[in-house]
C-alpha positions, 0 to 999 in steps of 0.5 A: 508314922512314916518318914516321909510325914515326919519329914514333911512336918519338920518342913512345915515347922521349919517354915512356920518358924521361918516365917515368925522370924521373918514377920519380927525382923525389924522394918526397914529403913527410913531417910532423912536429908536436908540442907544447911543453910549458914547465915551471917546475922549481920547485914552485908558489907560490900565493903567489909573485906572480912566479911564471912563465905560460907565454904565447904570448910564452914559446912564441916565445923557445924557437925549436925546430930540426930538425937532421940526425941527426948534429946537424950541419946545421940542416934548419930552424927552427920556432916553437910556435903560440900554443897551444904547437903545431908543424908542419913538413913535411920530405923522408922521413929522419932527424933531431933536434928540439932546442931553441935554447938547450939547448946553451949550458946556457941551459934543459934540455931532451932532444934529441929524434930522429925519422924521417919517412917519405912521406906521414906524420905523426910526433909529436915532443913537446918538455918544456923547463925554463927556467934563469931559473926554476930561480933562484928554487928555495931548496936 
């Protein structure tokens, strides 16, 4: 056989196992973003001089965390921007958006599941009540 074939067969390998890399590499990336709405479980008080703002401080101490769907693995976690929004950008699949805390009985919030696909933008809003503002609500 001559160099030349040899030579266009070791091409045509290269290419063949080029194109298997390719087609096994991972899909790309889907997004995921949303708003943080913080809410006081009280009524308003125009006279209340203590009643709760929400800041862009309140939007940093609720850290938001994308879990696996079976909650058992933090994927990552996110911080709301100043306005009380989120991004995150996450391989196709499913998971929970939840609120740090939320657990432990600090706030109310719901848990919040997603699916992500390539190349795609999901919207997952996030509503949490802060138990340090329920105190003050008279029964």
């Amino acid at each position: 056989m001559s160099s030349f074939f040899k030579y266009l067969i070791a091409i045509a390998t290269s290419l063949i196992a080029a194109g298997t890399a390719l087609s096994s590499a991972a899909p790309p990336p889907g997004f995921m973003e949303g708003h943080l709405k913080i809410l006081s479980a009280r009524g308003v008080d125009l006279g209340d001089e203590n009643a709760a703002t929400v800041t862009a401080e309140n939007y940093a101490d609720y850290p938001l965390l994308i879990l696996s769907r079976d909650k058992q693995k933090e994927i990552a976690r996110i911080t709301a921007d100043t306005n009380g929004n989120y991004r995150a950008v996450l391989p196709p699949g499913d998971y929970v958006l939840d609120v740090q805390g939320r657990t432990r009985g600090h706030l109310r919030a719901k848990a919040q599941p997603f699916t992500v696909a390539s190349n795609q933008t999901v919207r997952v809003d996030m509503v949490i009540y802060p138990d340090h503002w329920r105190a003050g609500i008279r029964r």
